[in-house]
C-alpha positions as CSV (number, residue, x, y, z in Angstrom):
1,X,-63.5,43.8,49.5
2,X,-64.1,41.3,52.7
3,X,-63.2,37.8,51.8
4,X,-66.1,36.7,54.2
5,X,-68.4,38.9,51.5
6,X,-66.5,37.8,48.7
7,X,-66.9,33.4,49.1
8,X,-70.4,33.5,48.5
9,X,-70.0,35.8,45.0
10,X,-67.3,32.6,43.9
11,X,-69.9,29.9,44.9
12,X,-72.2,31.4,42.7
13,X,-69.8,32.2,39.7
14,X,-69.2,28.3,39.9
15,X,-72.9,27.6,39.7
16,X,-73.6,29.8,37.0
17,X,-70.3,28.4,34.9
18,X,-71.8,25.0,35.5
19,X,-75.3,25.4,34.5
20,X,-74.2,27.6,31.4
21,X,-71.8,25.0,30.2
22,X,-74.7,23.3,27.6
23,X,-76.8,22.1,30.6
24,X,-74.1,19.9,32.1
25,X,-74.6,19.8,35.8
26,X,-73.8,17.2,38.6
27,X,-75.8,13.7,38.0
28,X,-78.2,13.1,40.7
29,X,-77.3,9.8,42.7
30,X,-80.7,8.6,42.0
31,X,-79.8,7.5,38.2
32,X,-76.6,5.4,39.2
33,X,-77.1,1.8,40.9
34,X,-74.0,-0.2,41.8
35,X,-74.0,-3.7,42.4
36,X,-73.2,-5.3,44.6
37,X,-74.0,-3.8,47.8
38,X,-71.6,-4.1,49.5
39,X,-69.1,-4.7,47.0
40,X,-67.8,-8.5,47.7
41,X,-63.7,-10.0,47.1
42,X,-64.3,-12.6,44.8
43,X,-60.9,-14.6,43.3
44,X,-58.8,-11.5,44.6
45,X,-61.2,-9.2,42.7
46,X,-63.6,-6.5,43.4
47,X,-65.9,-6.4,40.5
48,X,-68.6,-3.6,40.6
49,X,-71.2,-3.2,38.5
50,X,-72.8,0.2,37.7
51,X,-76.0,1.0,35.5
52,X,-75.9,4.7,35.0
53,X,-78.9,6.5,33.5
54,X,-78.1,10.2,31.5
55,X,-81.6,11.6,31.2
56,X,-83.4,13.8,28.8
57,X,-82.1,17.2,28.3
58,X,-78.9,16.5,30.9
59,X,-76.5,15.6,27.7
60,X,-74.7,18.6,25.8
61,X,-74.8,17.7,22.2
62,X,-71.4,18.9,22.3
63,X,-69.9,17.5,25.3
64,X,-67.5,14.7,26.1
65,X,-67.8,12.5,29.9
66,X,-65.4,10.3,30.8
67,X,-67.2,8.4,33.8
68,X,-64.3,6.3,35.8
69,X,-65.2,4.4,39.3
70,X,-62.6,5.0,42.0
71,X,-62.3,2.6,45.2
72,X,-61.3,4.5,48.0
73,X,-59.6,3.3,51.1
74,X,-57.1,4.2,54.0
75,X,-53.6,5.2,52.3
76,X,-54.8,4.8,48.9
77,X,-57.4,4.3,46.0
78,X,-57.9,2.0,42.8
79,X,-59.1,3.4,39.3
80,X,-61.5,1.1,37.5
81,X,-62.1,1.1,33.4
82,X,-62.6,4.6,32.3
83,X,-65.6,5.2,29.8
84,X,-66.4,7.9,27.9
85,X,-70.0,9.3,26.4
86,X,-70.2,11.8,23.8
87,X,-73.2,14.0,22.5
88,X,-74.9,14.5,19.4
89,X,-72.1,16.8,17.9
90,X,-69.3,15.3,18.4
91,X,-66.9,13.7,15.9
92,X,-66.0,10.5,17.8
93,X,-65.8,6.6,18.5
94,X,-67.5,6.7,21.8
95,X,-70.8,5.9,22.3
96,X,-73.6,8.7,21.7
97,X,-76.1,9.9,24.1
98,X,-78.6,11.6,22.9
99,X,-79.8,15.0,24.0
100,X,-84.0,14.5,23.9
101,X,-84.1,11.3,25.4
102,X,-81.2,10.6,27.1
103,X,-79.8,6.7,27.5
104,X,-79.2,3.8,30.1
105,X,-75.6,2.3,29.7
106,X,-73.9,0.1,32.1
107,X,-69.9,-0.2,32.9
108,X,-68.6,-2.6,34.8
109,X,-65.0,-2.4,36.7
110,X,-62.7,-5.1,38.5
111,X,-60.3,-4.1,41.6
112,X,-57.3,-6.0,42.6
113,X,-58.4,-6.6,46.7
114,X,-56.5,-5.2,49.0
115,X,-57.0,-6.2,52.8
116,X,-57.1,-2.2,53.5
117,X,-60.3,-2.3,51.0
118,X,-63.3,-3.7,53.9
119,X,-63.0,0.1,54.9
120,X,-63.9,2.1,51.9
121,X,-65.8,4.2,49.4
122,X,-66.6,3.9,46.0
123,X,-67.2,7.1,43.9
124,X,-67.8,7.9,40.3
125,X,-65.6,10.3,38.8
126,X,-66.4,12.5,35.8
127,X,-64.3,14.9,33.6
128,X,-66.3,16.1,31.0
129,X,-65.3,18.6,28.2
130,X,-68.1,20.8,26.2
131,X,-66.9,22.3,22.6
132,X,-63.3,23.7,24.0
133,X,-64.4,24.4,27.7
134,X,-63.5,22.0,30.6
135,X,-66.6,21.5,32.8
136,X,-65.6,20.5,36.8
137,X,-68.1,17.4,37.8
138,X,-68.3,16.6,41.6
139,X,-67.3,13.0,42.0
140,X,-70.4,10.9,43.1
141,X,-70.1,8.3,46.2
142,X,-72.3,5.4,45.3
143,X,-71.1,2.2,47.6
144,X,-69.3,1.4,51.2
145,X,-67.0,-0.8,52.1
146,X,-65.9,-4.7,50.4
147,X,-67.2,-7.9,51.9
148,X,-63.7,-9.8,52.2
149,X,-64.8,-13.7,53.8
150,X,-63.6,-15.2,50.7
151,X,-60.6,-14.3,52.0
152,X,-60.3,-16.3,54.8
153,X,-58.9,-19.1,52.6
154,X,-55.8,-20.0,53.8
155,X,-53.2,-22.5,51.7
156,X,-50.9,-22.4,54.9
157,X,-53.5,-24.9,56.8
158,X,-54.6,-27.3,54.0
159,X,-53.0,-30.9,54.4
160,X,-49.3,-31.2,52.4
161,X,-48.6,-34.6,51.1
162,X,-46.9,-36.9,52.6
163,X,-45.0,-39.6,50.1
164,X,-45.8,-42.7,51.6
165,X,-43.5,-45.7,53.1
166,X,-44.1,-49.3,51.4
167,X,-43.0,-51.1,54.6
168,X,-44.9,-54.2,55.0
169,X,-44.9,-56.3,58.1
170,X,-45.5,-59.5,56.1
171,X,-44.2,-59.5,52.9
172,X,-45.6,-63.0,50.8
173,X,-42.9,-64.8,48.3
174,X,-44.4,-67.4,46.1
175,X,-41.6,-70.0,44.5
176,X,-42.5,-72.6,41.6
177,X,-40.9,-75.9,40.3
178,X,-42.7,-78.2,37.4
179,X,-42.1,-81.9,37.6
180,X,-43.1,-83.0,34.2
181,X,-45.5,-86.4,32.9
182,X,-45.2,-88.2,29.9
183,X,-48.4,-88.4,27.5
184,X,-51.3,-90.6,29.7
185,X,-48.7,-91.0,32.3
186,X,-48.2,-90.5,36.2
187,X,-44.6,-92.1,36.8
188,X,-41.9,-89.7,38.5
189,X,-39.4,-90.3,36.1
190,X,-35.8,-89.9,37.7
191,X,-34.3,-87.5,35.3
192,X,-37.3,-84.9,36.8
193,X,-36.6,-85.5,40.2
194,X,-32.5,-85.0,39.4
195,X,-33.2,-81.6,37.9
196,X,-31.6,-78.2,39.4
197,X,-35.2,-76.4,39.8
198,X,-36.1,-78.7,41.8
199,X,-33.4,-79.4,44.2
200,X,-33.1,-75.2,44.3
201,X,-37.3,-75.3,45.2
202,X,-36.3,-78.0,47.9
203,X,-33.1,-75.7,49.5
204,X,-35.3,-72.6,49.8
205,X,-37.7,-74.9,51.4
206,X,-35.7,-76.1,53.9
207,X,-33.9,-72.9,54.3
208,X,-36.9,-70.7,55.1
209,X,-38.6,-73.5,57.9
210,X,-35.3,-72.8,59.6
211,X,-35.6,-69.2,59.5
212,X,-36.9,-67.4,62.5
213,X,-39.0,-64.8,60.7
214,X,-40.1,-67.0,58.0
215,X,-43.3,-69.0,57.3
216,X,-43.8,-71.6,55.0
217,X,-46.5,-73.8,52.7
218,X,-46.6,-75.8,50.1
219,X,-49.1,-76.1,47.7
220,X,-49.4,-79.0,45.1
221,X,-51.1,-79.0,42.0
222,X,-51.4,-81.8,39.3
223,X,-52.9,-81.2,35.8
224,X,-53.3,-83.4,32.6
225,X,-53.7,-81.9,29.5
226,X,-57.2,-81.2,27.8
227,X,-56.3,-83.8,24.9
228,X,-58.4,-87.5,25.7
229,X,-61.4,-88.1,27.3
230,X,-62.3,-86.7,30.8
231,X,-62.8,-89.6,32.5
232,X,-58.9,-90.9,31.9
233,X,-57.6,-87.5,32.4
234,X,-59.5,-87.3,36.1
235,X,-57.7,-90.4,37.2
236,X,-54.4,-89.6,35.7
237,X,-54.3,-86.3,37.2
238,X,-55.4,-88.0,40.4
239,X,-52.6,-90.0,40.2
240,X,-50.0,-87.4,39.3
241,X,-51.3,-85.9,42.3
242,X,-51.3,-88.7,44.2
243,X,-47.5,-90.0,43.2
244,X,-46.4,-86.2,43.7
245,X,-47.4,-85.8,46.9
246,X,-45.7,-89.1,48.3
247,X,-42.7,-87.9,46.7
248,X,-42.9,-84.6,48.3
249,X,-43.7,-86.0,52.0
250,X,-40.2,-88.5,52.0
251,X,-38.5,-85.7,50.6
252,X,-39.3,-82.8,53.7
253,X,-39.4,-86.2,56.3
254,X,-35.5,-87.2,55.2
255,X,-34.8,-83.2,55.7
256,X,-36.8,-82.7,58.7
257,X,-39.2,-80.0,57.2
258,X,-42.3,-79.5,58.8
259,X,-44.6,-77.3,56.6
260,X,-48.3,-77.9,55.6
261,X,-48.9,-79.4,52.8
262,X,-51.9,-79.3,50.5
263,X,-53.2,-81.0,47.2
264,X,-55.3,-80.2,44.3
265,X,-55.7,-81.8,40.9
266,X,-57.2,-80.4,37.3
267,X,-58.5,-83.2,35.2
268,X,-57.8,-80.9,31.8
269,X,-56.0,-77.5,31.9
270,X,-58.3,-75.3,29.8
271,X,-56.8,-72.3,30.9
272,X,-53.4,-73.6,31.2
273,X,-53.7,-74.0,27.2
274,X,-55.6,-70.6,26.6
275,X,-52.7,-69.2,28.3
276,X,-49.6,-71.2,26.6
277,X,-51.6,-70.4,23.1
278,X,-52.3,-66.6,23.5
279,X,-48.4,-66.3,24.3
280,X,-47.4,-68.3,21.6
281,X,-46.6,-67.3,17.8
282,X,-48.6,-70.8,16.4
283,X,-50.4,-70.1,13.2
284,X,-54.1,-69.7,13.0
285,X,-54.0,-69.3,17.1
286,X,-56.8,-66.7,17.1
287,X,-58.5,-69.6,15.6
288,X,-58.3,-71.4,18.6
289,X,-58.9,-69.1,21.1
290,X,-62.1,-68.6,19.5
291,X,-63.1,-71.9,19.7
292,X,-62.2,-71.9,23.3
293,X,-64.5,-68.8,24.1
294,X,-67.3,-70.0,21.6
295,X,-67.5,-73.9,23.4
296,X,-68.0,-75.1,26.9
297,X,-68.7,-78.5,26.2
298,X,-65.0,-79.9,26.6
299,X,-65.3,-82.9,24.5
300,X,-66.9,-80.7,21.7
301,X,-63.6,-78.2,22.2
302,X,-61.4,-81.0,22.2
303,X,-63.2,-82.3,18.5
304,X,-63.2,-78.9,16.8
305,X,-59.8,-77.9,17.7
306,X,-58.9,-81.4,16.3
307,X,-60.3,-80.6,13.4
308,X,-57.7,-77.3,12.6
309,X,-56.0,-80.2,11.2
310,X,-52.9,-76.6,10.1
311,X,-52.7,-76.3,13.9
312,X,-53.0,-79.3,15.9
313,X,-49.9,-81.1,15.6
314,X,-48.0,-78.2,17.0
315,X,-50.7,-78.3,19.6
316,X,-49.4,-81.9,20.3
317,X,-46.2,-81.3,20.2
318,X,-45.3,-77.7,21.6
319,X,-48.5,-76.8,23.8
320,X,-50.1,-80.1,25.3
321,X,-46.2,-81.2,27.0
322,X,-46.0,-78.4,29.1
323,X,-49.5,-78.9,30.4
324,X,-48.7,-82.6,31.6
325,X,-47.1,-81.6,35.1
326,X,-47.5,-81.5,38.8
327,X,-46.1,-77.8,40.2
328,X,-45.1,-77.1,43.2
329,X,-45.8,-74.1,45.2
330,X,-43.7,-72.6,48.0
331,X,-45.4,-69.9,49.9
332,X,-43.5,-68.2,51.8
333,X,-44.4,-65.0,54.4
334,X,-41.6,-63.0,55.6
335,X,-42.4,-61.2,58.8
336,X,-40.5,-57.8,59.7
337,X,-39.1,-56.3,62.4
338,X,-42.5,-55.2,65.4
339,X,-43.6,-51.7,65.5
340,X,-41.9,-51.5,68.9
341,X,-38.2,-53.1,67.2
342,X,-38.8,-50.0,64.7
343,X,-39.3,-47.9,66.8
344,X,-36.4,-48.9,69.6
345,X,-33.6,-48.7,66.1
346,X,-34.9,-45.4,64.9
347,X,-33.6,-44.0,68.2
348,X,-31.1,-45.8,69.1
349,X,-29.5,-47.0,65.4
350,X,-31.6,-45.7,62.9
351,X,-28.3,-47.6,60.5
352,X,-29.8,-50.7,61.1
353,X,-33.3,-49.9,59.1
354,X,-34.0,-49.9,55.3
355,X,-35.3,-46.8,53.8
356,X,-39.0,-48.6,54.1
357,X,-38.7,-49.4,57.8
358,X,-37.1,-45.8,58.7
359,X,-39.9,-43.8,56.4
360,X,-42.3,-46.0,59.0
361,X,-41.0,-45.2,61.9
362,X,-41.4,-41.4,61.1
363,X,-45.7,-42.6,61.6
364,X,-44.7,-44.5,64.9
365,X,-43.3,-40.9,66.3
366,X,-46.3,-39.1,68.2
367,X,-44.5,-36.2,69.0
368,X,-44.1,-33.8,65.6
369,X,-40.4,-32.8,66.0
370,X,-39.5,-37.0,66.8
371,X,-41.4,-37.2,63.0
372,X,-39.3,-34.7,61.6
373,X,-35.8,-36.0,63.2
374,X,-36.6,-39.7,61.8
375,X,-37.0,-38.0,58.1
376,X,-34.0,-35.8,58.6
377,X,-31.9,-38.8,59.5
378,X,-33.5,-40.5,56.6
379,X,-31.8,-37.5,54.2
380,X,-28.8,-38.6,55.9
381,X,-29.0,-42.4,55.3
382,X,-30.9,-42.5,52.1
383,X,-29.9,-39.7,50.2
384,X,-31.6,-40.4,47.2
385,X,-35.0,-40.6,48.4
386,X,-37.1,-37.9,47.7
387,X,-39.9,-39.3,50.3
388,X,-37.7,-37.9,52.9
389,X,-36.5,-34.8,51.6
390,X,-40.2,-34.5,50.6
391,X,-41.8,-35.4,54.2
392,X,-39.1,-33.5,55.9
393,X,-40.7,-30.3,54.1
394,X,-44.1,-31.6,55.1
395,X,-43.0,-31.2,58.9
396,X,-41.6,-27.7,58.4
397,X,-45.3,-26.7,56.1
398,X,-47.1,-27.9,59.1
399,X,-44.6,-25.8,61.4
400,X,-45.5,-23.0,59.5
401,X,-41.9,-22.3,58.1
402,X,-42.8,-22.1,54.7
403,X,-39.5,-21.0,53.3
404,X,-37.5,-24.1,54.3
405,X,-40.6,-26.3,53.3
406,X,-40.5,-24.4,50.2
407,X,-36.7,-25.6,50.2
408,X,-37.0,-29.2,50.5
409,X,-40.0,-30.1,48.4
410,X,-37.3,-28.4,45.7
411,X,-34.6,-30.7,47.0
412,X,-36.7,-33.9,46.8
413,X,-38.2,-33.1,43.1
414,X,-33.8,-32.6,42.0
415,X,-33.5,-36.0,43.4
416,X,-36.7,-37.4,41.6
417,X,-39.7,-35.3,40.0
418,X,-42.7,-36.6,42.1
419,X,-46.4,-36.0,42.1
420,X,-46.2,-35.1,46.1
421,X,-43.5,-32.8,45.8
422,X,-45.0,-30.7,42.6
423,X,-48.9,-30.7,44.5
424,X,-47.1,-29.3,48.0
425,X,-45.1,-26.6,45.8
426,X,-48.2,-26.0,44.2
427,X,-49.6,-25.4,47.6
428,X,-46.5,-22.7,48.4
429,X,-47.8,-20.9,44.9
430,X,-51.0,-20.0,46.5
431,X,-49.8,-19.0,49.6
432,X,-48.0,-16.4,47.6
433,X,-50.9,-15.5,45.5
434,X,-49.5,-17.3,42.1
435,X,-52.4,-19.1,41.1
436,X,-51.1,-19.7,37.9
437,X,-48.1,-21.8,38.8
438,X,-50.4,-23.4,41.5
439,X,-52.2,-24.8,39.0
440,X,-49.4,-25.6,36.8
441,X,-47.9,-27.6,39.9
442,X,-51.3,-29.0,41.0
443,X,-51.6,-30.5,37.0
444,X,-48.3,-32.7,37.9
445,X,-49.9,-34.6,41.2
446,X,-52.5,-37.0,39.7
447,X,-52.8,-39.7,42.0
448,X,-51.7,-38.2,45.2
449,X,-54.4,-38.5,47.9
450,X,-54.5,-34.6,49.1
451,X,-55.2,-33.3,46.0
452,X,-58.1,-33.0,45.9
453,X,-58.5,-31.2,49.4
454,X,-55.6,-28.7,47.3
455,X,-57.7,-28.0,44.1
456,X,-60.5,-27.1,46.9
457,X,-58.1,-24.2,47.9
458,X,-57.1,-23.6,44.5
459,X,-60.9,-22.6,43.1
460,X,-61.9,-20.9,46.5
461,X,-58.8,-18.5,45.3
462,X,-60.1,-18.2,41.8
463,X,-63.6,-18.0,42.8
464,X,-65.1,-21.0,41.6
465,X,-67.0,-22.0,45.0
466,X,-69.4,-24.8,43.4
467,X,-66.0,-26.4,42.2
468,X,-64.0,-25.4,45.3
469,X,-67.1,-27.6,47.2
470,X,-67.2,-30.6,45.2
471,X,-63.2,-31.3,45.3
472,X,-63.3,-30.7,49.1
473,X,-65.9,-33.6,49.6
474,X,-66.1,-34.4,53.0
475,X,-63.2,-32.5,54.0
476,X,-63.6,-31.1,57.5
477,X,-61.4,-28.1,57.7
478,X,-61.6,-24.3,57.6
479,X,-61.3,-24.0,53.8
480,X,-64.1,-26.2,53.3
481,X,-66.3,-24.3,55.8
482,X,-65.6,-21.6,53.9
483,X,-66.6,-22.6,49.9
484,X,-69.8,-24.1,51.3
485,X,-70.6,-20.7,53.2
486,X,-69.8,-18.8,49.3
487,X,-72.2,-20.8,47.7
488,X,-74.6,-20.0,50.6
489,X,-75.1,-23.8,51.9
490,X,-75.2,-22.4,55.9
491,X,-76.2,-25.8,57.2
492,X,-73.2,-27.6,55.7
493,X,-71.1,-25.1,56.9
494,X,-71.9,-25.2,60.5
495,X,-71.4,-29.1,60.3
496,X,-68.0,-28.9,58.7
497,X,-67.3,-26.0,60.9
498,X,-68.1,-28.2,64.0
499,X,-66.2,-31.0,62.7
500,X,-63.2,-29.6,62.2
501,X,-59.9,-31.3,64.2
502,X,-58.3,-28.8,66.3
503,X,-60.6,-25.8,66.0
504,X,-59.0,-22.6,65.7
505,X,-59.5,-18.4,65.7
506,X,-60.7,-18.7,62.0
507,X,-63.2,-22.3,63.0
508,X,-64.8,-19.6,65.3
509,X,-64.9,-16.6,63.1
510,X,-66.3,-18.3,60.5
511,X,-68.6,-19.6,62.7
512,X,-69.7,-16.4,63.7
513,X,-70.2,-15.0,59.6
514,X,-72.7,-18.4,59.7
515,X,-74.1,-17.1,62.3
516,X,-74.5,-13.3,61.3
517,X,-76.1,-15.0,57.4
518,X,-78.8,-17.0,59.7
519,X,-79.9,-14.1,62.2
520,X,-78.2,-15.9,65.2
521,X,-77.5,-13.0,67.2
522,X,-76.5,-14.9,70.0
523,X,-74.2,-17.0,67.9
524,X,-72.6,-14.2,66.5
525,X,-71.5,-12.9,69.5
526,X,-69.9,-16.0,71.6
527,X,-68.3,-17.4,68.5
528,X,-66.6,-13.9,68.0
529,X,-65.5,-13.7,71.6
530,X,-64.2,-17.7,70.9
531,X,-62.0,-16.4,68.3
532,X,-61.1,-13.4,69.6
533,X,-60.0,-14.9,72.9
534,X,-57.8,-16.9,70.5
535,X,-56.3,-14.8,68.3
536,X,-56.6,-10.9,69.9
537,X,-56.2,-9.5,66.1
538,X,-59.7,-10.6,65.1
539,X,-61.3,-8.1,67.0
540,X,-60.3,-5.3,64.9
541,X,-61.0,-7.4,62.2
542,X,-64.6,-8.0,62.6
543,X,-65.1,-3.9,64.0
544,X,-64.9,-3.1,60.0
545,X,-66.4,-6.5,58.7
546,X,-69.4,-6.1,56.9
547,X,-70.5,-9.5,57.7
548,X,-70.7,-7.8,61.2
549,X,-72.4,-4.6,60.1
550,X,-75.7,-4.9,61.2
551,X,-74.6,-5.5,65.1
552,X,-72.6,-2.1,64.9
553,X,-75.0,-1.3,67.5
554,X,-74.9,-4.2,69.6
555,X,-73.2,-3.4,72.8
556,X,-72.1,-6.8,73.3
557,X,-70.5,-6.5,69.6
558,X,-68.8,-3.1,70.7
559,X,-67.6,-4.4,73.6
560,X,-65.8,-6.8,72.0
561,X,-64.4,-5.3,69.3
562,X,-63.1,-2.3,70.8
């Protein structure tokens, strides 16, 4: 026989094998739905979901369907959850459809994304079985193509974290000595004036007026102690003041000191006492305290705490003494080396800073590879600080060499665990996809000051856009852009996107998917050629980006993307 003549008589075998199989023939595509359309990457995953509809008469009462969706796509495909129906007949765990009236059921299916996924197909598949006999379903296309923007976030470009210098230009010192009063007296007795504090308070005087890069002032202040009326302790701790200060004046005139000088005086040390009581072990002292807090009225705190008659006479002799003093204050400012002296010794003997000053420098340095050879020589001099090993792999995340950033955030968590450190690891993690040790890492940097821009990458990747938006803040960067564009906020969007520092390929594209949400034709097209001019790779991009699809037309868009 011809095998031209023969075809059509196999056609219509087929046909009348699948229409005498119990009724089961191919579904029409106008029960299925799937949703979305198009299917959209969301946290790495395609999720589909498909309400199916088997109606009256369709199901065999002795059939079995397995219904699986398949995602289809250049150089491969990815099966979803399989679920099987069976009819009225059957002796089975799956659920029943009946044969009259036929049911609704829905299955839902997750695919791992692929990049290769924006061009694809998604079918239903269906093997069915009635009584013994296998029954060949054609597979069903019922979606095109994945919307991949979420994808744009990027780890790589979101801001490490530097560990911070403590340099201080002016660092402030203050230095104490206590010349002690008798009870209801303001005499300088001699054996005060001999003591070691003092003549030690007086030398460090003296030594830092001399010092170049030292500034000094003295501060007196004279107390009596809350025990006797007010009006004699005002004019004994006027005189205390008074005698003190005389004292003090002879004493920097015979060394030649000239430092300011000021004066104060407290009639009666309330919070001297509070203080001296709440450190001490005296009995019934949260009696006392109370008192203090319950009564303004001096005189009246003065009478009740007298009348603790268990307390007071340790009062009098272990608390009220060490209130009956003048002190004297030394503050002294210690000013560091300039900016420009820093900068000058980080090139030309980088030995000469401490591992504050050389940490600073490293800011000072404009240029990005002087900032990196400043930390480097600060892992030379100062092994043991994990801020350089740690900001050294800042300068190499920024440079894009994520391996040897990768590498020295390690180095500087051996030489101390640190919050900076375990949130820029953290930030490697995603760039590798490992969201869970991302957020394992990203647990162990409370406190550090990019965090939160980090955690905003961290939910974008795992889908939580409301979340992603609120830890950005007012972030201005392409990762921002991008969670406020998922949760649809289009006006935000553009404004981050048009604040962002050193606008790139992706500030454009992005850019352009705002545009394409809002109907900006125009938009669409010079932001695309903005990024494409950029970064050349984009334009195949956006040819099978369904943000784009509705331009497929537009010969402007063609022109550009092919």
């Amino acid at each position: 026989m011809n095998k031209k003549l023969f075809m059509p008589f196999l056609v219509m075998a087929a046909v009348v094998i699948l229409s005498s199989c119990g009724g089961l023939k191919p579904l029409d595509s106008q029960y299925v739905k799937a949703e979305p359309q198009p299917l959209e990457a969301i946290g790495g995953q395609v999720l589909v979901t498909i309400d199916a509809t088997f109606p009256a008469k369709w199901f065999n009462k002795k059939a079995i369907v397995t219904v699986t969706p398949v995602l289809r796509y250049e150089g491969g495909e990815a099966w979803g959850t399989a679920y099987t129906y069976q009819g009225e007949k059957v002796r089975g765990n799956n659920q029943v459809i009946p044969q009259g009236q036929g049911a609704n059921v829905t299955m839902t299916s997750s695919f791992a994304y692929k990049p290769e996924m924006k061009n694809s197909e998604l079918y239903l598949t269906f093997e069915a079985q009635v009584g013994t006999k296998s029954v060949k379903l054609p597979d069903m296309k019922i979606g095109d193509g994945v919307i991949a923007t979420s994808e744009l976030a990027c780890a790589a470009t979101a801001t490490p974290a530097l560990a911070a210098d403590k340099f201080q230009r002016i660092i402030k010192e203050a230095h104490d000595a206590n010349i002690m009063f008798l009870i209801q007296q303001a005499e300088l007795r001699s054996a005060e004036l001999r003591k070691s504090e003092l003549a030690d308070w007086k030398g460090l005087v003296k030594e830092s007026d001399e010092a170049p890069n030292r500034n000094v002032a003295i501060e007196i202040s004279a107390y009596a102690s809350p025990d006797g009326g007010v009006k004699l302790n005002t004019g004994l701790a006027e005189r205390r003041e008074k005698n003190t200060a005389n004292y003090l004046a002879k004493e920097l005139k015979k060394e030649k000191v000239d430092v300011p000088v000021s004066a104060n005086y407290t009639a009666q040390d309330w919070e001297g006492f509070r203080e001296l009581v709440s450190k001490s072990n005296i009995q019934d002292k949260d009696l006392v305290l109370r008192v203090l807090s319950m009564y303004n009225d001096a005189e009246q705190r003065e009478r009740e705490i007298k009348n603790i008659s268990s307390v007071f006479n340790v009062l009098a002799d272990e608390i009220l003494p060490q209130l009956r003093r003048s002190r004297l204050t030394a503050n002294i400012e210690i000013i560091g080396k300039s900016d420009e002296e820093i900068s000058a010794l980080a090139k030309s003997n980088p030995a000469e800073l401490n591992e504050e000053e050389i940490l600073y420098a490293a800011t000072l340095a404009k240029d990005c590879k002087d900032k990196e050879a400043i930390y480097v020589k600060a892992t030379e001099l100062y092994p043991r600080s994990y801020r350089a090993w740690n900001n050294v792999g800042v300068m190499r995340f920024k440079a894009g060499d994520l391996a040897k950033a990768e590498e020295m955030f390690n180095k500087a968590n051996s030489v101390q665990n640190n919050a900076e450190s375990n949130m820029n690891l953290g930030l490697i993690a995603l760039t590798k996809g490992d969201k869970a040790k991302a957020q394992q890492l990203l647990g162990s940097a409370a406190g550090v000051n990019e965090l939160s821009e980090a955690l905003g990458v961290l939910y974008l990747q795992q889908g939580e856009y409301a979340k992603a938006v609120n830890s950005f803040g007012a972030v201005k960067s392409n990762n921002a852009a991008l969670a406020q564009i998922m949760v649809k906020d289009y006006s935000k969007a553009q404004q981050t996107l048009n604040a962002v520092p050193n606008a790139d390929a992706t500030t454009d594209y992005l850019k352009a998917v705002v545009a394409a949400r809002t109907n900006d034709s125009n938009a669409v097209i010079s932001n695309l050629k903005a990024a494409i001019a950029k970064d050349s790779s984009l334009a195949s991009e956006a040819a099978v980006d369904l943000e784009f699809s509705k331009y497929a037309n537009n010969s402007d868009f063609a022109s550009l993307v092919n």
